[in-house]
N, C-alpha and C positions, 0 to 999 in steps of 0.2 A: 361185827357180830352177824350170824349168818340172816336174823330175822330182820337188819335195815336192809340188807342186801337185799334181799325179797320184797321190799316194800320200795327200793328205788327202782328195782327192774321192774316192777308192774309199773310205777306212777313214768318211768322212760318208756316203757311200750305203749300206754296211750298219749304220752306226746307226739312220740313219733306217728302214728295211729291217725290225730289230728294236723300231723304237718301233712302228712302227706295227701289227707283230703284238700288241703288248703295248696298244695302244689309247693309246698317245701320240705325240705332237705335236713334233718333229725339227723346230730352227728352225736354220739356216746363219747367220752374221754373219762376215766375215773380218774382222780388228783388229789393222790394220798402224801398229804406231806409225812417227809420221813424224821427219824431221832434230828438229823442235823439241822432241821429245819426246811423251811419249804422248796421243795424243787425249782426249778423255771416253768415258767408260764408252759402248758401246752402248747405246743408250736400253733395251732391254729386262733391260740388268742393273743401270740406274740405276732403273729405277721398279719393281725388281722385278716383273715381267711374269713374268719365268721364275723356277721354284722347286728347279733344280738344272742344271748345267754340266759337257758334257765340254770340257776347253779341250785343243789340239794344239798345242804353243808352243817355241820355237825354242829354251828357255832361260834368261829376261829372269825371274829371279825377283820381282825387283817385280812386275811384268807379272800375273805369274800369281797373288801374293797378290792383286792389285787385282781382277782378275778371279772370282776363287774366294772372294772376303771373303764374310763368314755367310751361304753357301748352299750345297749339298750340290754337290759338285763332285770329275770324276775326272778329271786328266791322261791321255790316251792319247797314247802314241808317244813322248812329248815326254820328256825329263827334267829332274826336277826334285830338288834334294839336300835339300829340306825335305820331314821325313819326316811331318809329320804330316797332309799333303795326299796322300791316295791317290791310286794311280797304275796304270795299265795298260801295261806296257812290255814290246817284244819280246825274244826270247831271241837277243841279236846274240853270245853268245859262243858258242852252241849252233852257229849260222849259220855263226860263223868253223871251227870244228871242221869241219862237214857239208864245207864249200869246200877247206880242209887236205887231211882225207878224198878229197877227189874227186881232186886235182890228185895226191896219194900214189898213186892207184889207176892214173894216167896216168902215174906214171913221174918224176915233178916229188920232186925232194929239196933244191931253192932256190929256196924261195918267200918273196915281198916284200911287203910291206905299206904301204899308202898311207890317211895317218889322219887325221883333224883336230885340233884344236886338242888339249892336254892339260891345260886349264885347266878342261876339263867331264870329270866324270865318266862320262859314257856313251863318250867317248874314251878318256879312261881304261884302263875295261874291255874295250874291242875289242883296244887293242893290248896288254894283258895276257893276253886268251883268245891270241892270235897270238902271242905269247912263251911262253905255259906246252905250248899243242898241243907247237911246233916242239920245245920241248926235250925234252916225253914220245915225242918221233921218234926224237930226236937227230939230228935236222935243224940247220941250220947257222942260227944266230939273229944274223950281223953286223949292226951299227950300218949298214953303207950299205945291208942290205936293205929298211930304214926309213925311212920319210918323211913325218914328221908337219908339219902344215904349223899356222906357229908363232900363229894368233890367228884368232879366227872370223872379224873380218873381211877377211885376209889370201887375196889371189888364189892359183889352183893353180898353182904350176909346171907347163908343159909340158915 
């Protein structure tokens, strides 16, 4: 989708941005597994060329062990429920507040929610921040304000 592409190349421009203040070397590889299944390793994490990985990954926890196997390696953005792979992840419940927040300030006391799959825990959480705000409102929290849409790879209702 063109709008994560956009948000991986800004958050790979100030990596790169901070390697190179720090005096290292920011290599891009995009690693789109296909229908048959996952490609081979980038060459640079097959020969060991590089000696640690941020990976930004949709999810695919195989994916991401295969990717992060014995090398120093941090998740950004992505989520991951294996906790012994660190991660750097945004504060998307903070974000639902700040929005809640805004739309209260405007006069809005039926507010709806539109989420993805509930079979990952980063959905999970979103629409748990969005259930706990509305009821610290005592905002109106009905089932049809809701619409989670039922499998990652399931199109969006218009």
């Amino acid at each position: 989708h063109p709008s994560v592409e956009a948000i991986n190349e800004e958050i790979f421009k100030g990596v790169r941005h901070v390697a190179l203040a720090h005096g290292l070397e920011a290599v891009l590889d995009l690693y789109h597994p296909g229908p048959n299944g996952p490609p081979p390793l980038p060459r640079m994490l097959s020969d060991d060329s590089v000696d640690g990985v941020l990976v930004r990954s949709g999810g695919d926890l195989g994916l991401i062990q295969r990717l992060c196997h014995q090398r120093k390696a941090i998740l950004v953005g992505g989520v991951c429920e294996d906790p012994t792979l660190p991660q750097v992840l945004e504060d998307n419940a903070a974000g639902i507040r700040m929005a809640i927040d805004y739309l209260a300030e405007l006069g809005h006391r039926v507010i709806g929610f539109v989420g993805g799959p509930q079979d990952r825990w980063f959905n999970r959480l979103c629409l748990a921040s969005y259930r706990g705000e509305l009821e610290r409102r005592g905002f109106p929290a009905e089932g049809s304000l809701v619409k989670v849409h039922p499998s990652a790879t399931a199109s969006p209702e218009r």
